[in-house]
C-alpha positions in Angstrom: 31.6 34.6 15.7 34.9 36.5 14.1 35.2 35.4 10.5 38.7 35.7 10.1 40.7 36.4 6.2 43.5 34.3 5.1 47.0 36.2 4.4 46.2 35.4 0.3 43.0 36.7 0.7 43.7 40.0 2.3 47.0 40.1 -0.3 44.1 40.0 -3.1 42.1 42.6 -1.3 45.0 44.9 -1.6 45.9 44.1 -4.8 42.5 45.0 -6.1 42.1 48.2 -4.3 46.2 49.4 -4.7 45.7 50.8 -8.2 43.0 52.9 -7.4 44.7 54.0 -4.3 47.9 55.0 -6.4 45.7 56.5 -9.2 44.6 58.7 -6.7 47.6 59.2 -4.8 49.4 60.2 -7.7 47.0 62.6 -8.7 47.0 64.2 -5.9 51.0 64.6 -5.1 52.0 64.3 -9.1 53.8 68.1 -8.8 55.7 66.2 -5.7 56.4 63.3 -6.9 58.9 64.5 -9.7 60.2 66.5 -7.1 61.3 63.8 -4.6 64.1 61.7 -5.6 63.3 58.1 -6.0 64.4 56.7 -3.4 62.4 58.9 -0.9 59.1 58.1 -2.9 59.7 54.3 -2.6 60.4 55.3 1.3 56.9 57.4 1.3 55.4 54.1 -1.0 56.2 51.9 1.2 54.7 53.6 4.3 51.7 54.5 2.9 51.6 50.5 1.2 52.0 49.9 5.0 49.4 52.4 6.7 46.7 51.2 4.1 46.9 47.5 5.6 47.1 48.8 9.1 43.8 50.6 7.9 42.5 47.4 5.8 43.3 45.6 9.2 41.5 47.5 11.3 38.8 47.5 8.9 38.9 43.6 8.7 38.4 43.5 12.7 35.6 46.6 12.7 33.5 44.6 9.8 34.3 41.0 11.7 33.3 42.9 14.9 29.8 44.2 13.5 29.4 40.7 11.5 29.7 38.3 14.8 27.5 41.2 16.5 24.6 41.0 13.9 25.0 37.1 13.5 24.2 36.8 18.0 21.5 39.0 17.3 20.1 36.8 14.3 21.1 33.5 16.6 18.6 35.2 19.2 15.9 36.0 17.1 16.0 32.7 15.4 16.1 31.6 18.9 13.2 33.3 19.7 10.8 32.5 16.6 12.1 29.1 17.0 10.9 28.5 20.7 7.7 30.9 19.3 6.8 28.0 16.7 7.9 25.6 19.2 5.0 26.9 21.9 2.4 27.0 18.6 3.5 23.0 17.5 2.7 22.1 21.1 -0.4 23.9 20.8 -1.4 22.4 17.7 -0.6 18.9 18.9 -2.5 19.4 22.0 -5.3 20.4 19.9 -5.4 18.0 17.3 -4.8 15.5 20.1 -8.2 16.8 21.8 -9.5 16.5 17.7 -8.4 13.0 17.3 -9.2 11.5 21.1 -13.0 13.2 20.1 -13.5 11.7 16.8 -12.0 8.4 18.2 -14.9 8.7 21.4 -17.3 9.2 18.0 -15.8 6.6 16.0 -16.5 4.2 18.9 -20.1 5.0 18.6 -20.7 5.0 15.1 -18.9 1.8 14.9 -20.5 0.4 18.1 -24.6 1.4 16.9 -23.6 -0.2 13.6 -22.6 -3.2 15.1 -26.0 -3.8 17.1 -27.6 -3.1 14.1 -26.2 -5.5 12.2 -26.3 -8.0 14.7 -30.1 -7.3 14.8 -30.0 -7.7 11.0 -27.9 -10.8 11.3 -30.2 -12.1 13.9 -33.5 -11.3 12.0 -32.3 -12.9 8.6 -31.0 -15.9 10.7 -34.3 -16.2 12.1 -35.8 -15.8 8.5 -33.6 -18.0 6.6 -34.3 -21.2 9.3 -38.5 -20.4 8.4 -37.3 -20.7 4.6 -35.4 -23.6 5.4 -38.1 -25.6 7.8 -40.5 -24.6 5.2 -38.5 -26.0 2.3 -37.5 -29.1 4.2 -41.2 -29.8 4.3 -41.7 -29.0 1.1 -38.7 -31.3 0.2 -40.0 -34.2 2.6 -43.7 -33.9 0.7 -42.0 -34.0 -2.7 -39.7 -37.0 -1.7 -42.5 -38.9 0.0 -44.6 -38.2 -3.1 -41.7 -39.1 -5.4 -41.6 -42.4 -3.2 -45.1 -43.7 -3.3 -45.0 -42.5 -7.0 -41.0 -44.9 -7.8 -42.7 -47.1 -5.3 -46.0 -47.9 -7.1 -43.7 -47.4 -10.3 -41.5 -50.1 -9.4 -44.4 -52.3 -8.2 -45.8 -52.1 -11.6 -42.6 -52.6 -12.9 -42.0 -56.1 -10.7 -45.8 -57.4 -11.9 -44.6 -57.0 -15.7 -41.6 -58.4 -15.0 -42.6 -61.3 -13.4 -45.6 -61.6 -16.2 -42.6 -61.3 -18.6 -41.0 -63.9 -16.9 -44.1 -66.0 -16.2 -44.5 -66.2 -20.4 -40.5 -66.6 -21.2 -40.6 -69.3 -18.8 -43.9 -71.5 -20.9 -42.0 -70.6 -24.3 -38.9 -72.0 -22.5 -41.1 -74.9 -21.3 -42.9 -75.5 -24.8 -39.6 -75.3 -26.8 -38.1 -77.8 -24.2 -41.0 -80.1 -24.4 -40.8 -79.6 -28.0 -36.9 -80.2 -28.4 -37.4 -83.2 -26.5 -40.5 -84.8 -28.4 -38.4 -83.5 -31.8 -35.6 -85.6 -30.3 -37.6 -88.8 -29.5 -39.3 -88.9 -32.4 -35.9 -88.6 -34.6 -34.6 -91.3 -32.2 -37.6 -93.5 -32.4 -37.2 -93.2 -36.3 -33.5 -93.8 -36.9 -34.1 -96.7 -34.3 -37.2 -97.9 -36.7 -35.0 -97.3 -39.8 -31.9 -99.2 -37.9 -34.4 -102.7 -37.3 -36.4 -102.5 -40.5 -32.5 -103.3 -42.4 
């Protein structure tokens, strides 16, 4: 992979590193440089402005060169821890896939005994609670027989003072008739006696 500079970038690069270059340069040729007229040193500028970015380029292309170089060899090792993980994963799954298919099996078990047992629970309080219930239904069917004969002899009793009820209601009725009646005759015979003896 190159990585590659833009013309403004590599223009800033210079930039930055030109006054230290010149600081230097003219340190180094100062006696010279009053020497030389003018024009020459813009001539000699000039080339040396142009031999530093013929350096800076070829140092752009070594440093992109050694960059693409190390980034391929950390692709490949990547590459290589990546299918190393990759071979553990699968290992792991396979595993916890052995793990899970044996705690299923188990599981199935478990879940299978508990079932029995509780159908044999089920079964036994089944059997248990139709005893209780046979046993209260007789219980239940003494009570209500005994509650029968008992609203039956009750009710009997009852009927007999009714009727005796009745019985005497029915002579005071008779006996207040009788009495109404006699009461009425005799008033009648008396305004009839009253009525002739005018």
């Amino acid at each position: 992979m190159q990585v590659h500079f833009s013309e403004e970038r590599l223009k800033d690069i210079i930039l930055s590193l030109l006054p230290d270059v010149l600081t230097t340069y003219f340190q180094e040729k100062e006696k010279e440089l009053y020497a030389i007229p003018l024009l020459e040193r813009l001539i000699r500028l000039e080339e040396e402005l142009k031999a530093l970015r013929l350096l800076e380029a070829e140092r752009h292309q070594a440093l992109s060169r050694e960059m693409d170089k190390r980034l391929e060899a950390l692709l490949r090792e990547m590459d290589k821890r990546f299918e190393a993980q990759q071979r553990e994963i699968n290992d792991l799954k396979m595993l916890l896939q052995e793990r899970y298919e044996a705690l299923l099996r188990e599981m199935d078990k478990r879940f299978e005994a508990q079932q029995r047992e509780m159908i044999a629970r089920f079964e036994a309080q089944q059997r248990e609670m139709i005893a209780r219930f046979e046993a209260q239904q007789k219980e239940m069917n003494a009570r209500f027989e005994a509650q029968q004969k008992e609203m039956n002899a009750r009710f009997e009793a009852l009927l007999r003072e009714m009727s005796a009820r009745f019985e005497a209601l029915e002579k005071r009725l008779n006996f207040m008739q009788w009495l109404i009646a006699i009461g009425f005759s005799f008033l009648t015979l008396i305004i009839t006696l009253i009525n002739f003896l005018k």
